[in-house]
N, C-alpha and C positions, 0 to 999 in steps of 0.2 A: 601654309598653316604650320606653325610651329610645335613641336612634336616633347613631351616630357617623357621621362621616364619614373617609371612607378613599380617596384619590384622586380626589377630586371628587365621589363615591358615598356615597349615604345609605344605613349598615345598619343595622338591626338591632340593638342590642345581647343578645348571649346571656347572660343569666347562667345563671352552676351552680345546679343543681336540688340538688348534695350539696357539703358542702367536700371541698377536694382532700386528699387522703391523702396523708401523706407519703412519701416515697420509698424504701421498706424497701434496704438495702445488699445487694449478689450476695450475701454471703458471707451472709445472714442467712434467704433466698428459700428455698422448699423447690425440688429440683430438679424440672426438667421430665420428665414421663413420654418416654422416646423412642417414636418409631412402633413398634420392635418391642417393649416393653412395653404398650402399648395396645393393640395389635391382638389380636383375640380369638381361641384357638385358640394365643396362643404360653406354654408352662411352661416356667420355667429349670428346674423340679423333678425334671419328667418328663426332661428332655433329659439331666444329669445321672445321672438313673437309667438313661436308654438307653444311657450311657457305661460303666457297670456290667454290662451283659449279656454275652453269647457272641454273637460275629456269626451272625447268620440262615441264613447259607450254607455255613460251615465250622466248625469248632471252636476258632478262634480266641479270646483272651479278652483281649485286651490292644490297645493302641491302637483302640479299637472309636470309630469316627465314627456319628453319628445322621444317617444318610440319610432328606432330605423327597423324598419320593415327588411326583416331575413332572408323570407321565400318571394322566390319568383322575379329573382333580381338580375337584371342584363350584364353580360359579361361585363369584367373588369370594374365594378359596382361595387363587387363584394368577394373575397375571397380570404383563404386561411388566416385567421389573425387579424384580418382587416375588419371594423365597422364598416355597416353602409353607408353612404353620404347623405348628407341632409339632406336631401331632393327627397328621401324615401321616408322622412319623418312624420308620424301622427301624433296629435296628443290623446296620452292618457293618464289617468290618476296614477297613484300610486299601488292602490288595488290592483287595478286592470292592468297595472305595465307590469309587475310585479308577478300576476298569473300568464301574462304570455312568455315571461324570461322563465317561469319555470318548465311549461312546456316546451321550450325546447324550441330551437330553428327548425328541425325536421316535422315539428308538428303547431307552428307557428298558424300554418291555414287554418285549421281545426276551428282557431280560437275566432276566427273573422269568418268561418263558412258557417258556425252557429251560429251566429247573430246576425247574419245575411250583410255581409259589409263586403265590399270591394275597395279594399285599404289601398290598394296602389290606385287606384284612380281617385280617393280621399287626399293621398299624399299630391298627385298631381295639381290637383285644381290647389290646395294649398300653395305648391310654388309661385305658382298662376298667380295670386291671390298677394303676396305676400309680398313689400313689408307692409299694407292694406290690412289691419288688425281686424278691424270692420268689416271689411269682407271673408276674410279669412274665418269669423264667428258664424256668419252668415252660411259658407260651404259646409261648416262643419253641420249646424243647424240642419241645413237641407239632407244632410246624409245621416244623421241622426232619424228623422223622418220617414225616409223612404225605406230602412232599414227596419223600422218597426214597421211598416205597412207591408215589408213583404214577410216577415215575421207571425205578423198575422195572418197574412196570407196560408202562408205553409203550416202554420196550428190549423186553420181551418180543414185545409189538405188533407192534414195529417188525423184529424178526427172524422172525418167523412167517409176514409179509407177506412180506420178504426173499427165506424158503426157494420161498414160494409162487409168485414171480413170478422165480425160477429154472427153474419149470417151466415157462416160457414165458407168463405171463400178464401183463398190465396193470397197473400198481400199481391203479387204480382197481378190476380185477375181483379183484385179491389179495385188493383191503383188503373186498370187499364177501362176499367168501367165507369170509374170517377172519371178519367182523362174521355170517355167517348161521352159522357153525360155532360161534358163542358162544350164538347162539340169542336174537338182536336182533333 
């Protein structure tokens, strides 16, 4: 190996293992994937088709945003700085999406444990579903449904309890009276 001198200092000479390539022009380069293009779990497909639904929470059908679901997200999902990936997207109006960004990540549940929704299993059957627009209206319909049934369910609950502890009792012994009068 032939050895140069550089400051007083004997290196090395490196030669290339391959000739040098020449220098492709920008305009000629394929573009760069962005991170959210690579990262796995994100569809412009799917996201697009969630812009097509009826919002989850009312009957709205127009301006519908794909809300990524914040809480309760499996490692590497979601962290500092990062959106969730589409996998965890629901549609909702502009209202609705609008009042869960104000609430907040930390109290995101809140906004789906009132209305008795089980959003991540909403977003699931979505992926399931998806790019099937068709079906996709259909999951959302079905959970729309089951959501107001247990809705009223728990309004009922929650006035029975009400009437009960009008007679003088404890919500604790209302609720536990209601619960033995179901036959729990």
């Amino acid at each position: 190996m032939a050895e140069r001198l550089i400051h007083g200092v004997k290196w090395p000479q490196q030669v290339p293992s391959k000739p040098m390539q020449p220098r492709v022009p920008a305009w000629e380069r394929k573009p760069r994937k962005t991170f959210k293009q690579r990262r796995e779990g994100n569809d412009p497909a799917h996201i697009a088709a969630i812009r097509k639904l009826a919002c989850a929470v009312c009957p709205e059908t127009r301006h519908i945003d794909p809300h990524h679901l914040k809480f309760k997200q499996p490692p590497r999902q979601r962290s500092c700085g990062m959106r969730a990936t589409d996998i965890s997207a629901v549609p909702l109006c502009r209202f609705h999406h609008d009042e869960v960004e104000r609430l907040g990540s930390r109290r995101e549940h809140e906004f789906w444990e009132e209305r008795c929704y089980d959003a991540h299993a909403l977003a699931a059957r979505l992926v399931r579903a998806s790019p099937k627009l068709e079906r996709m209206a259909i999951t959302v319909a079905e959970f729309k449904q089951t959501a107001i049934r247990m809705q009223s369910a728990f309004l009922r609950q929650q006035a029975q309890v009400g009437a009960l502890m009008r007679h003088g009792l404890t919500r604790a012994e209302a609720e536990e009276q209601y619960a033995a009068g179901l036959g729990k």
